[in-house]
N, C-alpha and C positions, 0 to 999 in steps of 0.2 A: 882317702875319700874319693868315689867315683864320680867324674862329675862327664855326663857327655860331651863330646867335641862340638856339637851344634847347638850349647845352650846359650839364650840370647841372654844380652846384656842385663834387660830385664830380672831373669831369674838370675843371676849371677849377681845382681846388687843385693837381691833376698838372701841369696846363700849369705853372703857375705857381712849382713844386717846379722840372720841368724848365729853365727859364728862368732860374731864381735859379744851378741848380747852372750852366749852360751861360755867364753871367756873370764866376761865379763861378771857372771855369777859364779 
């Protein structure tokens, strides 16, 4: 997964939401 060097925390806690629920199903 590509994820840019400069993404902020913000969008890296989404990814990271996304990823758990996508897991998760």
């Amino acid at each position: 997964m590509l994820i840019f060097p400069l993404i902020n925390d913000t969008s890296r806690k989404i990814i990271h939401i996304d990823m758990d629920a996508f897991f998760a199903a």
